[in-house]
TORTI-773325 format. One record per residue (C-alpha): y, z negated, x; residue in one letter; residue number from 1. Coordinates in Angstrom, 1 decimal, decimal comma. Layout:
        v        w        u   rest    nr
        Y        Z        X      a   NUM
...
***
This chain:
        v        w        u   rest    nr
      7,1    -24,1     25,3      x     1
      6,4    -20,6     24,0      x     2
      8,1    -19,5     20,1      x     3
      6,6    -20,7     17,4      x     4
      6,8    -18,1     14,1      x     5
      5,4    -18,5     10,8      x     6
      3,7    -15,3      8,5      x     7
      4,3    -16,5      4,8      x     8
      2,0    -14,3      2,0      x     9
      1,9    -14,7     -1,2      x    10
     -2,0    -13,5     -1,4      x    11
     -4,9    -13,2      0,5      x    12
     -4,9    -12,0      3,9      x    13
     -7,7     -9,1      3,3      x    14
     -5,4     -8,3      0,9      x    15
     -2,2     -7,9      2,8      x    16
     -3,7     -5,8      6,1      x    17
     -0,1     -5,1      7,6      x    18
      0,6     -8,6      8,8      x    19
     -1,8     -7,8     11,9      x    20
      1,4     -5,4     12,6      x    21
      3,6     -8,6     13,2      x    22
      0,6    -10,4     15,3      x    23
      0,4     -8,2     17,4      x    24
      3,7     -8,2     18,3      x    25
      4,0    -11,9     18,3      x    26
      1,3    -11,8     20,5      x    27
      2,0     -9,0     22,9      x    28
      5,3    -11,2     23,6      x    29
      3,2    -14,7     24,5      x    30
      4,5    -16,6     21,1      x    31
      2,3    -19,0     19,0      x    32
      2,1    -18,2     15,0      x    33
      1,1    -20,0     12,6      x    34
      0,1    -18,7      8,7      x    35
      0,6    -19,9      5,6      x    36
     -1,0    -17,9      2,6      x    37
     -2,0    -18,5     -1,3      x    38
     -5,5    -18,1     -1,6      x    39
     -6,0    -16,8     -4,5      x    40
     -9,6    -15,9     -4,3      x    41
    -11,3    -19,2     -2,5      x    42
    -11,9    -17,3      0,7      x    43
    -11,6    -18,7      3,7      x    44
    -10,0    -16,3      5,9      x    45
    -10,4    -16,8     10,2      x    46
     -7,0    -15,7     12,6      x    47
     -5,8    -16,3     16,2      x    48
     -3,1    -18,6     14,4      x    49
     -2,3    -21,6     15,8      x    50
     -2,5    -22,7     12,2      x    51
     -3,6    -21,6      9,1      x    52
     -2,1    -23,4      5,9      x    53
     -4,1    -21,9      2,6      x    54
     -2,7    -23,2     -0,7      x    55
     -5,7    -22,8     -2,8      x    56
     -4,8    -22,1     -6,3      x    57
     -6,9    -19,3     -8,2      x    58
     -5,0    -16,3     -9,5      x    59
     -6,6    -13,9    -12,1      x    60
     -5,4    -11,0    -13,8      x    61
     -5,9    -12,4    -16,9      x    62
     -3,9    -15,7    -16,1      x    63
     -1,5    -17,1    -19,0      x    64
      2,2    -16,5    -17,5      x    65
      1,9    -20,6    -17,7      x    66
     -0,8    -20,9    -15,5      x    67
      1,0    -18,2    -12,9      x    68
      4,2    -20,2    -13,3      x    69
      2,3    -23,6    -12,4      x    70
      1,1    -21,6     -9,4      x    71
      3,9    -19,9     -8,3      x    72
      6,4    -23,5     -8,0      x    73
      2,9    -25,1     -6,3      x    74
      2,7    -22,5     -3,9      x    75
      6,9    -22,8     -3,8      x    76
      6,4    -27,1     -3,1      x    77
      3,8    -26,5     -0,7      x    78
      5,4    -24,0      1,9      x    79
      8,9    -26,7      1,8      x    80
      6,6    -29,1      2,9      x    81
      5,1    -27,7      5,9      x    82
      8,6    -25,5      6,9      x    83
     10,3    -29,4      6,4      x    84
      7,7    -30,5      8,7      x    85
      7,1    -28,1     11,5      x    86
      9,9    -26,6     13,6      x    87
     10,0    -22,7     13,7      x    88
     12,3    -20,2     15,9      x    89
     11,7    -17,7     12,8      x    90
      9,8    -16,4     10,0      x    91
      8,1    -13,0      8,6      x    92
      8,0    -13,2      5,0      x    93
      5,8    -10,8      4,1      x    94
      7,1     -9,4      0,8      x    95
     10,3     -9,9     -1,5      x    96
      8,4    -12,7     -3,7      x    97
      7,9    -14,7     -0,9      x    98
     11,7    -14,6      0,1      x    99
     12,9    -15,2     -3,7      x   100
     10,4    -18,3     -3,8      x   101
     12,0    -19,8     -1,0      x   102
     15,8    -18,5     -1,7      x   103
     17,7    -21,7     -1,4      x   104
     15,5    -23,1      1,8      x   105
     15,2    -19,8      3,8      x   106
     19,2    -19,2      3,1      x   107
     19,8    -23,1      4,7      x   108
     17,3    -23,4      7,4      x   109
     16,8    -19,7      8,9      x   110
     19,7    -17,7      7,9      x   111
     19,5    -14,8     10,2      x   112
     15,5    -16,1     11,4      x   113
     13,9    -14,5      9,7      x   114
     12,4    -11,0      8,9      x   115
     11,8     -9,8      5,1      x   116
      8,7     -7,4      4,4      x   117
      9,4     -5,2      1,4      x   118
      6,0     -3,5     -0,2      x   119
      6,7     -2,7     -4,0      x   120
      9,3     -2,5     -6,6      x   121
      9,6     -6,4     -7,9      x   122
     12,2     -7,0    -10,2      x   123
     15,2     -5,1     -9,5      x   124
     16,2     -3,9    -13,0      x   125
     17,7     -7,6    -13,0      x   126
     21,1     -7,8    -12,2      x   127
     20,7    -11,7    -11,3      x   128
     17,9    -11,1     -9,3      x   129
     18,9     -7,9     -7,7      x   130
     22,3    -10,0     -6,8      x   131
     20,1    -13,0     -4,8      x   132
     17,6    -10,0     -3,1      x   133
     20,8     -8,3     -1,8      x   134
     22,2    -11,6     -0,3      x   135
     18,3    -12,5      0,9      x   136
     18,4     -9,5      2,2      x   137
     22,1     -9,3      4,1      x   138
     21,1    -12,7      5,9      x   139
     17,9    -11,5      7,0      x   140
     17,3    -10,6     11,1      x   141
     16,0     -7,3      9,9      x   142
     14,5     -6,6      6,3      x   143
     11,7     -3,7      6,6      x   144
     10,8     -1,4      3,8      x   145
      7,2      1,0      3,4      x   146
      8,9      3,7      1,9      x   147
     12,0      5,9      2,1      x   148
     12,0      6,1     -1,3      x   149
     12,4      2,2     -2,1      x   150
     16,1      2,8     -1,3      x   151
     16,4      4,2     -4,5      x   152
     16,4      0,9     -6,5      x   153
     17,3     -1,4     -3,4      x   154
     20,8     -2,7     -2,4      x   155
     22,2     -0,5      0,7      x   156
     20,9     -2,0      4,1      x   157
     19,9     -0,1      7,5      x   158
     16,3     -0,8      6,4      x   159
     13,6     -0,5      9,2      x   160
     10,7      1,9      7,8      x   161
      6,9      1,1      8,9      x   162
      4,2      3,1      7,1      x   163
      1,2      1,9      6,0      x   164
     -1,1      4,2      8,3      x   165
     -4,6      3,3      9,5      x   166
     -5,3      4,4     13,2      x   167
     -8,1      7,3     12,6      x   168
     -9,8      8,2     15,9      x   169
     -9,7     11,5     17,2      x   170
    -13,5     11,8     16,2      x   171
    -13,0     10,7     12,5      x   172
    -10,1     13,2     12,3      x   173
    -12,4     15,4     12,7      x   174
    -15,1     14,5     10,0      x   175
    -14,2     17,0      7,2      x   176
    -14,0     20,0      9,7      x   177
    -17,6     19,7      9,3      x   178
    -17,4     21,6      6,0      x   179
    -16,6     24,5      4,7      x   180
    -13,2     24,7      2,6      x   181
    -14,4     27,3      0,6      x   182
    -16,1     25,7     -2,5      x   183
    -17,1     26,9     -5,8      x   184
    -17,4     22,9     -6,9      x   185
    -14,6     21,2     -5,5      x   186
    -15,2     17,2     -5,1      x   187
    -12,2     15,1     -6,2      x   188
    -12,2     11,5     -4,5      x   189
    -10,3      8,4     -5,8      x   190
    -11,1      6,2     -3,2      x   191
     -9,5      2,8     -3,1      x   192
     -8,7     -0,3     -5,7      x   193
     -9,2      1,4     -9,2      x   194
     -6,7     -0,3    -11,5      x   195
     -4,8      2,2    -13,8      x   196
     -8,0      3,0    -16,1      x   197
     -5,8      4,3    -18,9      x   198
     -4,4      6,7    -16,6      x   199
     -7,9      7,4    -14,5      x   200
     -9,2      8,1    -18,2      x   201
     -6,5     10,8    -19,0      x   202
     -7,4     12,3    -15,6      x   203
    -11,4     12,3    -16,5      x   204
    -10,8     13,2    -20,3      x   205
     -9,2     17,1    -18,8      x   206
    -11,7     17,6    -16,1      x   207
    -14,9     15,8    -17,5      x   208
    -18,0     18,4    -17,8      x   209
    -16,3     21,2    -15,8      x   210
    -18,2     22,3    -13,7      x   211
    -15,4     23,3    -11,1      x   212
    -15,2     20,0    -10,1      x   213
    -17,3     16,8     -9,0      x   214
    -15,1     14,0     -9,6      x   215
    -15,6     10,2     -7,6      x   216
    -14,0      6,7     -8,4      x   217
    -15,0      4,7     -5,0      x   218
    -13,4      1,4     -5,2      x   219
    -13,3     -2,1     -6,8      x   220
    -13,0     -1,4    -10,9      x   221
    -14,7      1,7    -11,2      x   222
    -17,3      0,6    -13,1      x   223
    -14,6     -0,3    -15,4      x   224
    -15,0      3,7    -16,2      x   225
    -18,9      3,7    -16,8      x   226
    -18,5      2,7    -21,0      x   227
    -15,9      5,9    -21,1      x   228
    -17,6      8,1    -19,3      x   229
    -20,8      7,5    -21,2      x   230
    -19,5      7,8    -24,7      x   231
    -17,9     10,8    -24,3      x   232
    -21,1     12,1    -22,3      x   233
    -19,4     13,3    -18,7      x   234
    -21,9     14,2    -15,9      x   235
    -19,8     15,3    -13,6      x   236
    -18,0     11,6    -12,9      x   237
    -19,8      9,1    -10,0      x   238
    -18,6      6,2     -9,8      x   239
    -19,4      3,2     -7,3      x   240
    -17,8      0,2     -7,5      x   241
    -16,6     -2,3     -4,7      x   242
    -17,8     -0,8     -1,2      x   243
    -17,6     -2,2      2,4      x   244
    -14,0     -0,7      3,7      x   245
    -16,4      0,7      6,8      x   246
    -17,5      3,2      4,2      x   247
    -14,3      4,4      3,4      x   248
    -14,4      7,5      5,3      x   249
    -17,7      8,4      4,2      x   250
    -16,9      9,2      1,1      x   251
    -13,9     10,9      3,0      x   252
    -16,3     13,1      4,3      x   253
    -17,8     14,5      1,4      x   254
    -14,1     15,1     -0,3      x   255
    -12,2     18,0     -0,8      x   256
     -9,3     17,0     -2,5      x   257
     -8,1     13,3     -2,8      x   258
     -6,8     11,9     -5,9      x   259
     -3,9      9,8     -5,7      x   260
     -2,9     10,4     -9,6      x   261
     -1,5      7,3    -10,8      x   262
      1,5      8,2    -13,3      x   263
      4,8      7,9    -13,1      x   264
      8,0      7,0    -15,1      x   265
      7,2      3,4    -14,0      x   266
      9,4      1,9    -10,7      x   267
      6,0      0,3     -9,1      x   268
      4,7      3,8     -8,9      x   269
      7,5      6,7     -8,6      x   270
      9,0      5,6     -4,8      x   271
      5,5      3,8     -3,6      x   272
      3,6      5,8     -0,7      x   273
      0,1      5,3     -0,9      x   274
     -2,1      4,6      1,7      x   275
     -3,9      7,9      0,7      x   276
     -1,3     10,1      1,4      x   277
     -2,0      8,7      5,6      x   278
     -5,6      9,5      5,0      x   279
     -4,9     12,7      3,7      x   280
     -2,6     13,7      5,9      x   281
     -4,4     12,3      9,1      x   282
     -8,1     14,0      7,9      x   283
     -6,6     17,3      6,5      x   284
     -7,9     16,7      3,2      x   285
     -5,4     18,1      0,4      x   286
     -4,1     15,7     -2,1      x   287
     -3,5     15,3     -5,7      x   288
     -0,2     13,5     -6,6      x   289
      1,6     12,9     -9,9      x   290
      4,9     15,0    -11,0      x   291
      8,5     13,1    -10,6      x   292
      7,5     10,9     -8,0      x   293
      8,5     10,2     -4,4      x   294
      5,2     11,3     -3,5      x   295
      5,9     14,8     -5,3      x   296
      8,9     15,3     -2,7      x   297
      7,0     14,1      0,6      x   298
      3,5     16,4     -0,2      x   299
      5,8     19,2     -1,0      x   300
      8,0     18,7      2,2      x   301
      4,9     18,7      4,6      x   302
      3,0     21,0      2,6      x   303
     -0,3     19,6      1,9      x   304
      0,0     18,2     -1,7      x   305
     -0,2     19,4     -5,5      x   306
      2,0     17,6     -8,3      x   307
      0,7     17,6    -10,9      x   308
      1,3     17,0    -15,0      x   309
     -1,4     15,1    -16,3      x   310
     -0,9     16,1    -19,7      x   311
     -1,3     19,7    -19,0      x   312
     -3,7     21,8    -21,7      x   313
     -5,0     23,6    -18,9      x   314
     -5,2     21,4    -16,0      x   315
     -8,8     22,7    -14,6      x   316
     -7,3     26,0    -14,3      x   317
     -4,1     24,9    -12,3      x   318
     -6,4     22,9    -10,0      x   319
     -8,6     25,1     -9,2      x   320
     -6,5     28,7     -9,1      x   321
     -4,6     26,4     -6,8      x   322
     -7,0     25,0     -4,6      x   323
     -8,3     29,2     -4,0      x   324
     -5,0     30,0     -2,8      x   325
     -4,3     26,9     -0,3      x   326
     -2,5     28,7      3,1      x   327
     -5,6     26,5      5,3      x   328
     -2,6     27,0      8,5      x   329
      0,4     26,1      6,8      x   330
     -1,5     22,7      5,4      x   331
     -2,7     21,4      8,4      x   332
      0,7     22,3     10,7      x   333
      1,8     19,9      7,7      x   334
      0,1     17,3      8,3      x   335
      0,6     17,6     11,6      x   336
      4,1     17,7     11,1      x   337
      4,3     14,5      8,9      x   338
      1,8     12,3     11,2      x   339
      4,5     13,0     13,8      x   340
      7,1     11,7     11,9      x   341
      5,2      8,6     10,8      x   342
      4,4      7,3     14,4      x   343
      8,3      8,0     15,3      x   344
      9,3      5,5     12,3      x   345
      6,6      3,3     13,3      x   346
      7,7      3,0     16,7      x   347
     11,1      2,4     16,4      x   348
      9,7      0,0     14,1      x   349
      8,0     -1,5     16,8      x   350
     10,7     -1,6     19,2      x   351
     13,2     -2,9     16,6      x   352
     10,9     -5,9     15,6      x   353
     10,1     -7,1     19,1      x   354
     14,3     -7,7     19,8      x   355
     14,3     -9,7     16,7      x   356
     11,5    -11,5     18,2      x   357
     13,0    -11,8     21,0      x   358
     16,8    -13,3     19,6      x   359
     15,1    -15,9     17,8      x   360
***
């Protein structure tokens, strides 16, 4: 009989791409998987699991703590059932929620089976909750992390690092090569989830109206921006709301600079890599990043990113004198550079994960 392993998420599989990493690897070695995911948005979600368990129990942003607590111990009472009932060589609990949920079962039944997937800052500023995540993590087979930077407020472990890089064909490397990168109007492109509208409305408030720049919110909430953008009178702002991912590199195309400006002073931002930075960094395109953050020290190691202070007076000016003077060479032996590294970490990520598949 071939391995059995179970994928534990805490959300909906669209929502959490990087378990296909562990599929295929569960795969590529002939074992069986099953998943067990909250649904949190009544969507029926098809995989090549042996089994899919979907606790269906909606989840809004604008949920009482009550309700979230209700559905955080169902989805808790749930997983013990089905882990009590089926036999499993290991587990990939895919993020440190997941783990914490399941502290006292996962320590009891699969101490040293199992593999913890760590994707933001949680709650680490707690010293009783950093002290059960450091023993969650010590018992784990491997515990992998998708940033250097999360070491920063995580307890010391040989962490396994995996980016969260999309494979770009040689062909849509290629797509912004099409045009020139000398441009009097230079388009800015937030392209993604748009969440942090306070912050996306300091950004518009210093660049609305100039005419140095064309400025694009592509994602799911950017219509939260229309009101904003229409009292204050801003004709320089597009925005289009949720888009099929297929047309993410579109709007790639038509970008010259990609805005990844989400604040900082806050732990869920400063260490986080984006999956923007990969996009930039894959497609050439420069990108914008905010000032103290881990972000900040990887764009200004490879060369192919401007900090910047939000609350600068004179922020069209440092944009654009910047953007003039970009060294086209030096950026893009950057990004070279810093692809290079990702697929190195990324394989030995690979290569690590498959002997812990292979132990259980």
């Amino acid at each position: 009989m071939p391995k059995k392993i179970c994928l534990i998420s805490l959300g909906n599989l669209y929502l959490t791409p990087y378990i296909n990493l562990y599929i295929d690897m569960i795969n590529q070695e002939g074992y069986e998987y099953d998943i067990i995911y909250w649904d949190r948005h009544n969507t029926k979600e098809g995989t090549g699991a042996r089994k899919v368990y979907r606790y269906n129990f909606d989840m809004l942003d604008e949920s009482t703590k009550s309700q979230k607590l209700i559905g955080y111990y169902g989805f808790r009472r749930y997983v013990k059932s089905i882990l009590n009932k089926e036999e499993y060589h290991g587990l990939v609990l895919l993020t440190t929620s997941v783990g914490m949920i399941l502290y006292d079962l996962i320590i009891k039944q699969f101490k040293g089976r199992f593999i913890l997937d760590i994707r933001d800052y949680t709650l680490e500023n707690n010293k009783i909750y950093y002290y059960f995540e450091e023993k969650l993590i010590n018992e784990s087979s491997a515990t992998v992390i998708s940033s250097e930077g999360f070491k920063n407020f995580l307890p010391l472990y040989n962490y396994i690092i995996v980016h969260n890089s999309k494979e770009i064909t040689k062909s849509e490397k290629c797509i912004r090569s099409k045009h020139s990168r000398k441009v009097d109007t230079i388009k800015i492109s937030f392209i993604g989830f748009v969440r942090f509208i306070e912050q996306d409305k300091k950004f518009i408030s210093k660049l609305g109206n100039d005419k140095r720049f064309s400025i694009l919110y592509a994602g799911k909430g950017a219509n939260r921006l229309k009101q904003y953008c229409e009292d204050n009178n801003f004709t320089n702002i597009e925005l289009v709301d949720q888009f099929p991912s297929e047309k993410t590199l579109d709007f790639y195309e038509q970008t010259d600079l990609i805005n990844n400006v989400y604040g900082n002073q806050n732990p869920l931002l400063d260490y986080a890599l984006s999956n923007k930075l990969y996009y930039a960094a894959n497609l050439k395109i420069p990108i914008l990043v905010s000032d103290k953050t881990y972000m900040e020290e990887v764009t200004k190691k490879y060369k192919f990113g401007f900090a910047i202070d939000d609350n600068s007076p004179n922020l069209g000016d440092l944009l654009f004198n910047w953007y003039q003077t970009i060294d086209w060479g030096v950026m893009d032996s950057g990004c070279e550079t810093f692809i290079e590294d990702v697929d190195k970490d990324n394989e030995n990520f690979r290569n690590e994960i498959i002997k812990v598949l292979r132990s259980w």
